[in-house]
Backbone as ProteinMPNN parsed JSONL, in Angstrom:
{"seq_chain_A": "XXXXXXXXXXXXXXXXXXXXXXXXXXXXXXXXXXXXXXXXXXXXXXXXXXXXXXX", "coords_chain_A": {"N_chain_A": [[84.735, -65.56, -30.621], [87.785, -64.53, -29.453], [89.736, -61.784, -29.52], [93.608, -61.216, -29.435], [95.886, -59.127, -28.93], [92.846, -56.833, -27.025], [90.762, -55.241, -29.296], [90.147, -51.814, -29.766], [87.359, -50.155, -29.728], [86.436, -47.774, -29.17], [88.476, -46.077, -29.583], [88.56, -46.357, -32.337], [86.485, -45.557, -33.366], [86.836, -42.253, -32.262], [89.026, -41.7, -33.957], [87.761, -41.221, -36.456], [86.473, -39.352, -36.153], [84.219, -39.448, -34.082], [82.27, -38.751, -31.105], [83.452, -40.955, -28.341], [83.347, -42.962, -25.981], [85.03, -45.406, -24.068], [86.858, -48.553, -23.245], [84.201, -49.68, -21.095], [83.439, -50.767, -18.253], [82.305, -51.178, -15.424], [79.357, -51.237, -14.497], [77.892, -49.603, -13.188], [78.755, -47.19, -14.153], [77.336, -46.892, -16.409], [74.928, -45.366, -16.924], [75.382, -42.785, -16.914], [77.269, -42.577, -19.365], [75.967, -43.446, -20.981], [74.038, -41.248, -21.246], [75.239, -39.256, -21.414], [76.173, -39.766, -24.517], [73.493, -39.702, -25.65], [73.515, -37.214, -25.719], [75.274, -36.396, -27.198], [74.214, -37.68, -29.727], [72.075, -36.202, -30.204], [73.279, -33.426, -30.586], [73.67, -34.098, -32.878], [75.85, -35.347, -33.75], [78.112, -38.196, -34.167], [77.801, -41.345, -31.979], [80.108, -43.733, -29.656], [79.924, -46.376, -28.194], [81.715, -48.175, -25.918], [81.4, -51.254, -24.777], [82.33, -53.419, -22.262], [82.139, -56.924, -20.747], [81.394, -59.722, -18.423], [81.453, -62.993, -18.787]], "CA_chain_A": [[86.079, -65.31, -31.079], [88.681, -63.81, -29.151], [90.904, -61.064, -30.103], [94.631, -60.631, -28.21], [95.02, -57.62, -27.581], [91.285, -56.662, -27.146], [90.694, -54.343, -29.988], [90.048, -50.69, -29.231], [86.169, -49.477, -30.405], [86.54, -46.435, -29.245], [89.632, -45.481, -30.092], [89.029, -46.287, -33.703], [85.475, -44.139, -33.567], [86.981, -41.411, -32.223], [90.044, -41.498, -35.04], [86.716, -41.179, -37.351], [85.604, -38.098, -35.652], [82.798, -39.746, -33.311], [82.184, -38.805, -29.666], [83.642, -42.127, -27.82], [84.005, -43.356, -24.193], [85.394, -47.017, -23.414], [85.671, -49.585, -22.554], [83.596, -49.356, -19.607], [83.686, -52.246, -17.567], [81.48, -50.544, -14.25], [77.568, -51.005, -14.741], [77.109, -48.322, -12.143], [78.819, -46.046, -15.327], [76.465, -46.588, -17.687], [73.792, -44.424, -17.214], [75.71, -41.381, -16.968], [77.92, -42.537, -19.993], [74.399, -43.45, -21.746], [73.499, -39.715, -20.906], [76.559, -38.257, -22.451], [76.428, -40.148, -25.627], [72.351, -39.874, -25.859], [73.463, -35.752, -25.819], [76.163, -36.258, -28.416], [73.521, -38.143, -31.023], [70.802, -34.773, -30.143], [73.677, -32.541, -31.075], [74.232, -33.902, -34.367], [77.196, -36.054, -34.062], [77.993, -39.731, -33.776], [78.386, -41.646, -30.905], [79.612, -44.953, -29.73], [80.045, -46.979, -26.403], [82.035, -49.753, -26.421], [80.881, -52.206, -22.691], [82.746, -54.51, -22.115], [81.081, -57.741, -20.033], [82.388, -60.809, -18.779], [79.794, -63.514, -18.199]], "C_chain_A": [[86.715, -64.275, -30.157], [89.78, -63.604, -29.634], [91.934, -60.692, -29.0], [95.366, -60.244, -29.283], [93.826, -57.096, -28.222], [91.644, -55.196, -28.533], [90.203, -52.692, -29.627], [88.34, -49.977, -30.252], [86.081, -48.511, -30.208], [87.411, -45.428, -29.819], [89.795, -45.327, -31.693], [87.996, -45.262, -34.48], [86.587, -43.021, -33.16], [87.973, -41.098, -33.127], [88.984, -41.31, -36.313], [85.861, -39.968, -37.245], [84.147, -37.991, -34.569], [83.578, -39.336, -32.273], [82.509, -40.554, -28.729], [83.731, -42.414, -26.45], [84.001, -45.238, -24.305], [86.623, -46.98, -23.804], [85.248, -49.113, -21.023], [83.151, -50.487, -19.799], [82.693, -51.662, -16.378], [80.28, -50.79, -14.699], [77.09, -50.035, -14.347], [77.573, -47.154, -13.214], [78.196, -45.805, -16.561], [75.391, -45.994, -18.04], [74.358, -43.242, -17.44], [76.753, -41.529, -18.56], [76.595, -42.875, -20.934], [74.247, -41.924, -22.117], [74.139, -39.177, -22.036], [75.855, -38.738, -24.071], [74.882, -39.928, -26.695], [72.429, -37.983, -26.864], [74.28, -35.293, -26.561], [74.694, -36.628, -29.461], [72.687, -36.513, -31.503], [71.771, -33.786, -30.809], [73.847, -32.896, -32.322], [75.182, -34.473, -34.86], [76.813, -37.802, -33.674], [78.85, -40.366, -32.333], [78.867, -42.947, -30.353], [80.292, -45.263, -28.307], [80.508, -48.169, -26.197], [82.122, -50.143, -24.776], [81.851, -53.134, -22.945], [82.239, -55.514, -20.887], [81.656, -58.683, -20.097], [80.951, -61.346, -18.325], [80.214, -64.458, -17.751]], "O_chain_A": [[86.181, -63.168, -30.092], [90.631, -64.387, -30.056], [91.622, -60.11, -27.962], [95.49, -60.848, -30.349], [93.647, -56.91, -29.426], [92.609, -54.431, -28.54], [89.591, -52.9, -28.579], [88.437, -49.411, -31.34], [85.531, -47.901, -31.125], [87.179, -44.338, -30.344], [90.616, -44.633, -32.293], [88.17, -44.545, -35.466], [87.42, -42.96, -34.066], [87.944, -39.876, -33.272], [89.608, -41.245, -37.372], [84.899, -39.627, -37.932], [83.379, -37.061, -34.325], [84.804, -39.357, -32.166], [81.501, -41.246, -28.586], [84.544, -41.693, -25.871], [83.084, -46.014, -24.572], [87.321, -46.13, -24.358], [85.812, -48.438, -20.162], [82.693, -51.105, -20.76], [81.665, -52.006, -16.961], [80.25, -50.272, -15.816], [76.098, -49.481, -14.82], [76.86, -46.151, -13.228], [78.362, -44.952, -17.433], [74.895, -46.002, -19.167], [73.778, -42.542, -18.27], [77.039, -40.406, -18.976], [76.524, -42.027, -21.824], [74.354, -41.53, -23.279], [73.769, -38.797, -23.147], [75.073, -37.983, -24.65], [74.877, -39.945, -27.926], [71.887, -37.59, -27.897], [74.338, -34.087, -26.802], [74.154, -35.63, -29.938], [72.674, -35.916, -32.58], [71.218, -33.154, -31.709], [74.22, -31.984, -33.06], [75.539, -34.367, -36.033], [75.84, -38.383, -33.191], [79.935, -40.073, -31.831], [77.92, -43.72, -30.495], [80.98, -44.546, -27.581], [79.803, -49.175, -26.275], [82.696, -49.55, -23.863], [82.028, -53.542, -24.093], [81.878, -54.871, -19.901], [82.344, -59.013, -21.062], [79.939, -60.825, -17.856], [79.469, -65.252, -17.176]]}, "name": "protein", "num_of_chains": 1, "seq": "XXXXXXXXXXXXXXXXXXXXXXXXXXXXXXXXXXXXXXXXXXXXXXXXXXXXXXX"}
């Protein structure tokens, strides 16, 4: 199912109070945006990562 206009997962975590980054579209950004989000969960908060992927 496709949604137009793409829906926003981050945007609706972070209106929820989570730590968010996307979409990320780059592969080469996902370790360091992994990192981040690995070092949000450790502190105590929520985190989420929305990829986006075409195939």
């Amino acid at each position: 199912m496709i949604f137009v206009p793409v829906p926003s997962v981050g945007g609706e975590a972070r209106g929820y109070g989570a730590w968010a980054k996307g979409p990320v579209e780059d592969p080469a950004a996902l370790a360091d945006v992994f990192r981040r989000a690995v070092n949000e969960v450790e502190a105590g908060n929520v985190a989420v990562v929305d990829v986006r992927t075409m195939l």
